[in-house]
OpenMM code with the backbone's topology and positions (N, CA, C; nanometers):
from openmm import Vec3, app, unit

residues = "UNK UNK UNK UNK UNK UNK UNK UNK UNK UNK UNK UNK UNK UNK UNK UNK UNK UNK UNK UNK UNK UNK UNK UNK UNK UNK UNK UNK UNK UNK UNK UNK UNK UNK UNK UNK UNK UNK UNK UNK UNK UNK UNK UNK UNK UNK UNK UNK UNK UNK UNK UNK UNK UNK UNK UNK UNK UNK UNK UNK UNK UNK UNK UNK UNK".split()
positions = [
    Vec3(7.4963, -1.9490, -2.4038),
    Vec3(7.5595, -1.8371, -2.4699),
    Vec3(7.4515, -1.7341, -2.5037),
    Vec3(7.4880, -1.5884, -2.4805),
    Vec3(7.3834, -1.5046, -2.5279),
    Vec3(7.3495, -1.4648, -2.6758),
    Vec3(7.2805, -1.4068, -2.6654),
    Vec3(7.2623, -1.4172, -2.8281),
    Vec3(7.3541, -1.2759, -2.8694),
    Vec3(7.3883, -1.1957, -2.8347),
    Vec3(7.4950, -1.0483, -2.8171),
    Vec3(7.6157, -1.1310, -2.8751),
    Vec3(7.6797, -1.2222, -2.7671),
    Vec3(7.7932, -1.3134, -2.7817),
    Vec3(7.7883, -1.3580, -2.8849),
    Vec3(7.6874, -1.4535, -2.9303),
    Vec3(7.6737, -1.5813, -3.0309),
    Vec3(7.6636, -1.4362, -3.1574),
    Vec3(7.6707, -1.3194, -3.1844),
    Vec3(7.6202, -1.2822, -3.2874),
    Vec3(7.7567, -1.2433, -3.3269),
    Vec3(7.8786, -1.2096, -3.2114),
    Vec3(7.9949, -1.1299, -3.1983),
    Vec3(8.0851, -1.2577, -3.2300),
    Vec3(8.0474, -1.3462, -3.1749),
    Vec3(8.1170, -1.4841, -3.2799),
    Vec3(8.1253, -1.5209, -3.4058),
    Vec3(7.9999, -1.5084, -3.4145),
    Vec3(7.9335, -1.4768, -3.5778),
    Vec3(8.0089, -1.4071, -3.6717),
    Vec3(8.0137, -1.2586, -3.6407),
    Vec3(8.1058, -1.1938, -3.6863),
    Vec3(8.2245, -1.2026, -3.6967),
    Vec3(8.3077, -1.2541, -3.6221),
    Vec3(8.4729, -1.2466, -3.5918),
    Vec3(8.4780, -1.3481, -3.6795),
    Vec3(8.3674, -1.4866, -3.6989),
    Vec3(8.4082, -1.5979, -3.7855),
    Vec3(8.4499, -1.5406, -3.9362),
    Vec3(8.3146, -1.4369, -3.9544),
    Vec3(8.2745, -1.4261, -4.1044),
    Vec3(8.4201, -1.3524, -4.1545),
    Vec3(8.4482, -1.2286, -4.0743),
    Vec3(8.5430, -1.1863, -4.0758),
    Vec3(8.6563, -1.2143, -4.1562),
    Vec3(8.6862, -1.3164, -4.0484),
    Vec3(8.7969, -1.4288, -4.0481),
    Vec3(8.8408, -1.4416, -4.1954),
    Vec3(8.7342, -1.5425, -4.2388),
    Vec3(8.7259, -1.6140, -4.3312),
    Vec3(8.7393, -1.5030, -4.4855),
    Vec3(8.6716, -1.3669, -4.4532),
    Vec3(8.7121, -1.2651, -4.5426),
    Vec3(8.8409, -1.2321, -4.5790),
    Vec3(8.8777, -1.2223, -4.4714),
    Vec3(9.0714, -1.1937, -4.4192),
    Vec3(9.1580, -1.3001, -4.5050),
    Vec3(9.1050, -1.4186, -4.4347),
    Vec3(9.1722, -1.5180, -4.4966),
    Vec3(9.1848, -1.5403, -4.6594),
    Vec3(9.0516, -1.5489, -4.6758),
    Vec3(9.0121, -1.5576, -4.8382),
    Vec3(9.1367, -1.4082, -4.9287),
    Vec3(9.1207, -1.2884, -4.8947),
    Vec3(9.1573, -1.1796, -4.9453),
    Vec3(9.3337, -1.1916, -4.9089),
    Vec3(9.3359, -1.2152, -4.8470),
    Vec3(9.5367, -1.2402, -4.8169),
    Vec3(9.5875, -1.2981, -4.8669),
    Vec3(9.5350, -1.4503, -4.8550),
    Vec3(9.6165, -1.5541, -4.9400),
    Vec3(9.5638, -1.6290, -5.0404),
    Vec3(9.4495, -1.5409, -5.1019),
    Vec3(9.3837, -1.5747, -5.2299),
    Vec3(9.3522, -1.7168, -5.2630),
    Vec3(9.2611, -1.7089, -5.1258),
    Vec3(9.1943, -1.8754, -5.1415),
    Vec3(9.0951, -1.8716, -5.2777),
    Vec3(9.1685, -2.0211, -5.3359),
    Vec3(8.9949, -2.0460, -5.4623),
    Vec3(8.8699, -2.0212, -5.4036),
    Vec3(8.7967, -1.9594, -5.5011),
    Vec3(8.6341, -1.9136, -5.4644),
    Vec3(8.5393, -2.1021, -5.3979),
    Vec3(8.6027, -2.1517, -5.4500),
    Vec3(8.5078, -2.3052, -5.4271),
    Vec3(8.5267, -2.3207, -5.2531),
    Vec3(8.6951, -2.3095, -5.2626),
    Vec3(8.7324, -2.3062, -5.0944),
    Vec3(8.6419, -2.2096, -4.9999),
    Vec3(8.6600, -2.0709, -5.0298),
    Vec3(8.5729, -1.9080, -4.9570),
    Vec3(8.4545, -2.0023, -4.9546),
    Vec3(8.4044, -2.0565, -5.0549),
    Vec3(8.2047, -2.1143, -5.0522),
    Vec3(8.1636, -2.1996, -4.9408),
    Vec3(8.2949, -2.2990, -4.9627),
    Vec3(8.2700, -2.3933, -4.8559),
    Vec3(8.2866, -2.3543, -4.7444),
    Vec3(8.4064, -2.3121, -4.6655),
    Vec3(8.4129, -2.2456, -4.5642),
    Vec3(8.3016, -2.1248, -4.5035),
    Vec3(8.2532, -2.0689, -4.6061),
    Vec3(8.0975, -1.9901, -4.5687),
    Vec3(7.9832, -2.0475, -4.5489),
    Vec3(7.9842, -2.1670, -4.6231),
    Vec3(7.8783, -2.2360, -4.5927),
    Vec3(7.8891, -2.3167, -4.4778),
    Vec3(7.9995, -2.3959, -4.4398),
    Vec3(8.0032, -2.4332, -4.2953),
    Vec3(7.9638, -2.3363, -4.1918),
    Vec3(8.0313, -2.2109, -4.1915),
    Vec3(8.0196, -2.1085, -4.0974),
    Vec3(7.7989, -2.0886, -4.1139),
    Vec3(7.8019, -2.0874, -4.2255),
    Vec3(7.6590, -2.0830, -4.1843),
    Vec3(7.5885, -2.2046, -4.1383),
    Vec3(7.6122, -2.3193, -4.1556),
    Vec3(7.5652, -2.4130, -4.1024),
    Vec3(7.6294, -2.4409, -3.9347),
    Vec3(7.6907, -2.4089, -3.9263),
    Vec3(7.7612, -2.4055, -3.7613),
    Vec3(7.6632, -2.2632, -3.6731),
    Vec3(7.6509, -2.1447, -3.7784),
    Vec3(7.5295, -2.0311, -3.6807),
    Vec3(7.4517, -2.0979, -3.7294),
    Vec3(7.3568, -2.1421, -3.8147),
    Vec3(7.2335, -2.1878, -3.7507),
    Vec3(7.2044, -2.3379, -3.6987),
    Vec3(7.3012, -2.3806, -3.6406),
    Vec3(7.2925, -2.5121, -3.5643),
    Vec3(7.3069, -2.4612, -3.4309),
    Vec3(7.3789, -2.3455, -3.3505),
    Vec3(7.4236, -2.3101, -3.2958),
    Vec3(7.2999, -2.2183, -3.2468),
    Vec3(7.2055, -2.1291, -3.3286),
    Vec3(7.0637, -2.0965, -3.2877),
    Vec3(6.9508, -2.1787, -3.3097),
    Vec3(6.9866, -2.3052, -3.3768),
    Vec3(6.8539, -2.4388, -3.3496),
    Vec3(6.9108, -2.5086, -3.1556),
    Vec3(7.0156, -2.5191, -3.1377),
    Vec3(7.0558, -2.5702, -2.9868),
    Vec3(6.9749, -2.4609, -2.8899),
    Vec3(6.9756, -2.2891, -2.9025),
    Vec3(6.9337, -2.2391, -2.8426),
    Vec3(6.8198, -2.2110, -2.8342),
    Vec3(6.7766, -2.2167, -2.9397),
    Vec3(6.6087, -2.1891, -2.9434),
    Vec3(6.5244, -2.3830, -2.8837),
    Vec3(6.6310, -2.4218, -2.9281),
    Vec3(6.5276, -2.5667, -2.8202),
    Vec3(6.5391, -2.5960, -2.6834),
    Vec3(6.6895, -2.5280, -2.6699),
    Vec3(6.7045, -2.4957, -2.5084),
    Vec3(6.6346, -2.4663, -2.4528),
    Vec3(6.5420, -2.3048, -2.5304),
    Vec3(6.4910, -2.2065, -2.4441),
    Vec3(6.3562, -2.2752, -2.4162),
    Vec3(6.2774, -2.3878, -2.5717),
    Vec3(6.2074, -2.4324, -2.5439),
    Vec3(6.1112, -2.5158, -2.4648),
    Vec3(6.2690, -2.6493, -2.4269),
    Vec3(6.2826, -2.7150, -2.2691),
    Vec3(6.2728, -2.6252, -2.2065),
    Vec3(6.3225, -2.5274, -2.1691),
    Vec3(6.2804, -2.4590, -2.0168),
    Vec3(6.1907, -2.3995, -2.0166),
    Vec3(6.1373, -2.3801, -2.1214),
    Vec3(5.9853, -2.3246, -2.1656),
    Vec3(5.8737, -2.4059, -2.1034),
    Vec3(5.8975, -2.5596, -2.1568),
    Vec3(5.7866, -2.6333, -2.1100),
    Vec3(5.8078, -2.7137, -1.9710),
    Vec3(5.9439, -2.7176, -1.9438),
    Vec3(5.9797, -2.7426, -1.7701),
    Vec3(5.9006, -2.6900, -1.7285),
    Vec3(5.9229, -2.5215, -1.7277),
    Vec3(5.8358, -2.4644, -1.6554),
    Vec3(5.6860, -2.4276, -1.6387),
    Vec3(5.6204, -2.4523, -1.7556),
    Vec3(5.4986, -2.4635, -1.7995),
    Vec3(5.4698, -2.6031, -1.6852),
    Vec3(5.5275, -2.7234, -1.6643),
    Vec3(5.4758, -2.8920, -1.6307),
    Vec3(5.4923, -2.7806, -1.4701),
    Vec3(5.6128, -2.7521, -1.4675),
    Vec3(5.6389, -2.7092, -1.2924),
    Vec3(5.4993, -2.6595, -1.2455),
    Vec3(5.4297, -2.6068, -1.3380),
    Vec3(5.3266, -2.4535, -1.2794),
    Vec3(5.1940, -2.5361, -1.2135),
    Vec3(5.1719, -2.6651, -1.3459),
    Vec3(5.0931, -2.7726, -1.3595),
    Vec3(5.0542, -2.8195, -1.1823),
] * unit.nanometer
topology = app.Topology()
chain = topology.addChain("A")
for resn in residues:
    res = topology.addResidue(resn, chain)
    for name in ("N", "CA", "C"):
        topology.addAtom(name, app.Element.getBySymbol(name[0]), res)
């Protein structure tokens, strides 16, 4: 996933969860948790990519070898 994409996901989540919270007047404890997942889901989601990039980092580093 690009990081453009992964950021536009990002957004539509946070969004979301604004929308949601403000419409049907979710408890603040609920909005917390649900934000805090969403943040723990983006940065699990840029720890997968940044070690991705890393493997192919050092693939290609052994390939050059």
């Amino acid at each position: 996933m690009t990081a453009k994409k992964s950021k536009k996901i990002q957004r539509n989540i946070l969004s979301t969860i604004l929308d949601l919270s403000l419409n049907s007047k979710i408890h603040l404890k609920e909005l917390f948790l649900r934000f805090y997942s969403t943040l723990i889901f983006i940065f699990y989601d840029y720890f997968l990519y940044f070690f991705y990039k890393f493997i192919q980092f050092a693939s290609k580093k052994a390939e050059k070898k």
